[in-house]
MARZAVO-256514 format. One line per 3 residues: for each residue x, y, z of C-alpha. Coordinates in steps of 0.5 Angstrom, whole numbers, padded with zeros to 4 digits. Layout:
N
X:Y:Z | ... $
//
This chain:
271
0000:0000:0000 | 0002:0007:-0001 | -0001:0014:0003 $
-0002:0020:-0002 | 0000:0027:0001 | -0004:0033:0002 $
-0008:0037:0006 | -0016:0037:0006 | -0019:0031:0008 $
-0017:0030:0015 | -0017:0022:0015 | -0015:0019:0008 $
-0020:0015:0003 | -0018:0008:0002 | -0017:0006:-0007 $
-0017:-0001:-0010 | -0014:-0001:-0016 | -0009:-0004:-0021 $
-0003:-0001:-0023 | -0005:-0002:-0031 | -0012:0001:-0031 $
-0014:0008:-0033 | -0021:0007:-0029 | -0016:0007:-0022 $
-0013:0013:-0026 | -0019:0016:-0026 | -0019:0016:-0019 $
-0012:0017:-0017 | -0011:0023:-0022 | -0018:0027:-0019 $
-0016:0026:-0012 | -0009:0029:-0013 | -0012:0035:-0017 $
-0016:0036:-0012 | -0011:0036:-0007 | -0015:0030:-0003 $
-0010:0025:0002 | -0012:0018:0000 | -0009:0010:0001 $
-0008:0007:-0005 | -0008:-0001:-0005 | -0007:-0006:-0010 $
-0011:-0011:-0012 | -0008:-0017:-0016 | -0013:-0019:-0020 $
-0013:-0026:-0021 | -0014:-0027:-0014 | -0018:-0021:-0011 $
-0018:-0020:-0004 | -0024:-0021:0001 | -0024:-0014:0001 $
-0025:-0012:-0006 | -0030:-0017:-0006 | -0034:-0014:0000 $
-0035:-0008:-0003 | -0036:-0009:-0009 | -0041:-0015:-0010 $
-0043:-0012:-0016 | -0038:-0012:-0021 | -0033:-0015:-0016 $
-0027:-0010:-0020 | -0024:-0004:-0019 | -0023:0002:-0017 $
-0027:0002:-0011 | -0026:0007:-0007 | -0028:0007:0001 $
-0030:0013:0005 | -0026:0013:0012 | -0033:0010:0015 $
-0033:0004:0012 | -0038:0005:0006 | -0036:0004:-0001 $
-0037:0007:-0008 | -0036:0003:-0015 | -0034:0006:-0021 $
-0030:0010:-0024 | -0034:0016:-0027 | -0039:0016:-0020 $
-0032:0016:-0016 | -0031:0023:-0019 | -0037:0025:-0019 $
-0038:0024:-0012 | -0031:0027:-0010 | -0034:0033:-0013 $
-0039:0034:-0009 | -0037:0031:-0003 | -0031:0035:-0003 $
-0033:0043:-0006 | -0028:0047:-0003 | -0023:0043:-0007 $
-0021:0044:-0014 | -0028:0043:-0018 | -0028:0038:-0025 $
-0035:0039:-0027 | -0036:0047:-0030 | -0041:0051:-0026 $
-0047:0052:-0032 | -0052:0046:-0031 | -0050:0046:-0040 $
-0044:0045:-0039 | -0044:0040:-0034 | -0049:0035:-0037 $
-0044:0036:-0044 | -0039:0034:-0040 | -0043:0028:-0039 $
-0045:0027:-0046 | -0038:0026:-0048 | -0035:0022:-0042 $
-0041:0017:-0044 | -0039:0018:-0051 | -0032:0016:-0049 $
-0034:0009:-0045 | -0040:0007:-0050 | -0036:0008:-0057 $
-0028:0010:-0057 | -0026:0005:-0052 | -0029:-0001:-0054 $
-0026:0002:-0061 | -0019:0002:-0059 | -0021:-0004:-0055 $
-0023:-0008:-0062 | -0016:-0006:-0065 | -0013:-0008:-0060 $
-0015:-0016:-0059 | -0017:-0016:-0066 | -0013:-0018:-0073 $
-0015:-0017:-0081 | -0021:-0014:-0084 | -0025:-0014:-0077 $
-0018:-0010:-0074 | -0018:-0005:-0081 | -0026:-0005:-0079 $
-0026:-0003:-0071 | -0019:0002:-0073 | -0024:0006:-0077 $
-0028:0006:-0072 | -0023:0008:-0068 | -0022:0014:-0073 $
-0030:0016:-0074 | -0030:0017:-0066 | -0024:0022:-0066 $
-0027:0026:-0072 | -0032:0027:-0068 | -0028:0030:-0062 $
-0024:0033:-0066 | -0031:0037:-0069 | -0033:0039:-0062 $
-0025:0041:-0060 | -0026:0046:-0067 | -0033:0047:-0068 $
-0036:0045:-0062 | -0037:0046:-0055 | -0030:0046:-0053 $
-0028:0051:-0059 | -0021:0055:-0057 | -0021:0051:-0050 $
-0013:0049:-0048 | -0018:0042:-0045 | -0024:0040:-0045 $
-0025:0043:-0038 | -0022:0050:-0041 | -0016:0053:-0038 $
-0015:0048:-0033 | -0016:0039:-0033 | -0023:0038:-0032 $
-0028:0032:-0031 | -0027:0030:-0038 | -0020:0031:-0039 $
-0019:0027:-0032 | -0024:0021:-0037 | -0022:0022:-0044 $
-0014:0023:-0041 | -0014:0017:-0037 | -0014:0012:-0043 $
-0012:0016:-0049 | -0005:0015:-0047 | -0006:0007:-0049 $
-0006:0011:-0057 | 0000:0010:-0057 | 0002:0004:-0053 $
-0004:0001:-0058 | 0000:0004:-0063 | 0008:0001:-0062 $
0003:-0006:-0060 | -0001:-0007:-0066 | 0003:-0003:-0072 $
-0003:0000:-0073 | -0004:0009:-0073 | -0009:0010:-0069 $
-0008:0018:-0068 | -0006:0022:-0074 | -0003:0028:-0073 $
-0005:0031:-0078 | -0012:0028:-0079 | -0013:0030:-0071 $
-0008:0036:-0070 | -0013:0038:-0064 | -0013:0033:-0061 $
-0007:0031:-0062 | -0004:0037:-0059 | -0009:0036:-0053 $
-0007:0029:-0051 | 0000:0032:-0051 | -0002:0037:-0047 $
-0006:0033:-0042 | 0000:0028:-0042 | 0005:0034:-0040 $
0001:0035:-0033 | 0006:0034:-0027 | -0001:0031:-0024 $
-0002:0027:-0030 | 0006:0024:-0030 | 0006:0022:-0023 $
0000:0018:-0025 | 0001:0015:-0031 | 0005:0009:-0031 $
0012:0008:-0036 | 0011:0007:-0042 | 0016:0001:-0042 $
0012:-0002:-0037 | 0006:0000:-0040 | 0008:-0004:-0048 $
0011:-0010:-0043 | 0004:-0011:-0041 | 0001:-0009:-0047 $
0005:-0014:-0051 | 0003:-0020:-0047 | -0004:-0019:-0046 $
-0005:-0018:-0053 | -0001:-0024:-0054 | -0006:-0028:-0049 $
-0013:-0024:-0052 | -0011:-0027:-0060 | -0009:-0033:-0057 $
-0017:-0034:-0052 | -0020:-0032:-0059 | -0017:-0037:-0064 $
-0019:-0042:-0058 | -0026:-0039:-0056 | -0027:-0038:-0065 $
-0030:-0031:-0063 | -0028:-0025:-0061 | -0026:-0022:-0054 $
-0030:-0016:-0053 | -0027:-0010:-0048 | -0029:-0010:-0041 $
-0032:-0004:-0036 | -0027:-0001:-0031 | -0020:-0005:-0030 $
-0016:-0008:-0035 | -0015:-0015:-0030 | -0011:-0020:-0035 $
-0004:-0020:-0033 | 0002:-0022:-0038 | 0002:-0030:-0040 $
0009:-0029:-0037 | 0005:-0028:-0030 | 0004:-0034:-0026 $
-0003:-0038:-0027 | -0009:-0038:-0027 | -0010:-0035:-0032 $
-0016:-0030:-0032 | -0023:-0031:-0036 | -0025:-0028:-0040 $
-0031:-0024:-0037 | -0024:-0021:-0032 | -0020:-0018:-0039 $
-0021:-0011:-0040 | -0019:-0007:-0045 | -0020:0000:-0044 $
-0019:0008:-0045 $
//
């Protein structure tokens, strides 16, 4: 376990997690904006701990946070939104305007819904079904580059306007995996020149000191990336079908790491 410092809540929250997933990042990126002490505990999730299981009995993955009572809340986007309101005094990642913050809604379903399970695709798939989820892939960031040019978010430096806001925190948090997708697959997923905008956001988003402290290495992050792709083609061949990506953590470890191995409804590819 590791203690964040900081200085605004008087007992620190308690956050399971895992160190791949970018929903634990979420989570961990939005307590260190906005300045929240908090206990961070590592699941390994081929074998979840009692406790995991206890406070999530639901989904029974990560990121749970659990408040210094006993309660618990689940799932990512919730998390942040309660940290929001639990926490009004700290620095606000929703915008004020009722608009603005249901548009910020809007995109962080739009993220979960239709760009992640599209990287996702690429990521565990070959062929024609692999050129299929990549112009996916591209038609979704089309869209986000419109709203960043046209749009809502027009001459924004973030999502959430001069500063990383809820959105940034969602989209942010899994954009990174472009890239590592990208040197795993072979396969160009975000053109500069197609999407400069867009481009230039993630390189500014990546650019934060909150950001860098939460991100994992690259080194580690293509490790991970190599072997479970390895895994995810491998269980497709066997199963004749497609692996789908999960909801909130990846939880596959490398096939180097000791077995069991997971099944299937615990692999997560996420952005």
């Amino acid at each position: 376990m590791a203690m964040e410092k900081a200085a605004e809540n008087a007992e620190p929250l308690k956050l399971f997690g895992s160190w791949a997933s970018s929903y634990t990042h979420r989570v961990q990126l939005a307590m260190r904006l906005k300045g929240l002490d908090f206990e961070y505990a590592e699941e390994d999730l081929r074998n979840k701990s009692d406790a995991l299981l206890r406070h999530n009995p639901v989904y029974k993955k990560v990121p749970v946070l659990v408040l210094p009572d006993g309660r618990s809340l689940a799932e990512s986007a919730i998390i942040l939104h309660y940290l929001d309101d639990a926490f009004p005094a700290t620095r606000q990642l929703l915008p004020a305007d009722a608009f603005d913050r249901a548009v910020a809604r809007f995109w962080c379903h739009f993220g979960d819904d239709k760009l992640g399970p599209a990287v996702g695709a690429v990521f565990a798939s070959t062929g024609e079904e692999q050129e299929s989820a990549v112009r996916q892939v591209h038609e979704n960031l089309a869209l986000l580059e419109a709203e960043l040019r046209d749009g809502a978010f027009k001459r924004r430096r973030f999502f959430g306007g001069e500063e990383v806001g809820f959105l940034d925190v969602v989209l942010g948090c899994g954009s990174y995996w472009l890239a590592v997708f990208e040197e795993v697959t072979g396969v160009q997923l975000v053109d500069a020149e197609a999407f400069p905008l867009f481009h230039a956001w993630l390189r500014d988003f990546e650019a934060q000191d909150e950001v860098r402290e939460t991100i994992p290495s690259i080194d580690r992050l293509l490790e991970y990336a190599r072997g479970l792709r390895q895994m995810l083609l491998a269980m497709a061949a066997g199963a004749g079908a497609p692996i789908t990506a999960g909801a909130d953590a990846p939880t596959a470890a490398p096939p180097s790491a000791a077995p069991p191995a997971p099944t299937t409804a615990d692999i997560a590819v996420d952005i």
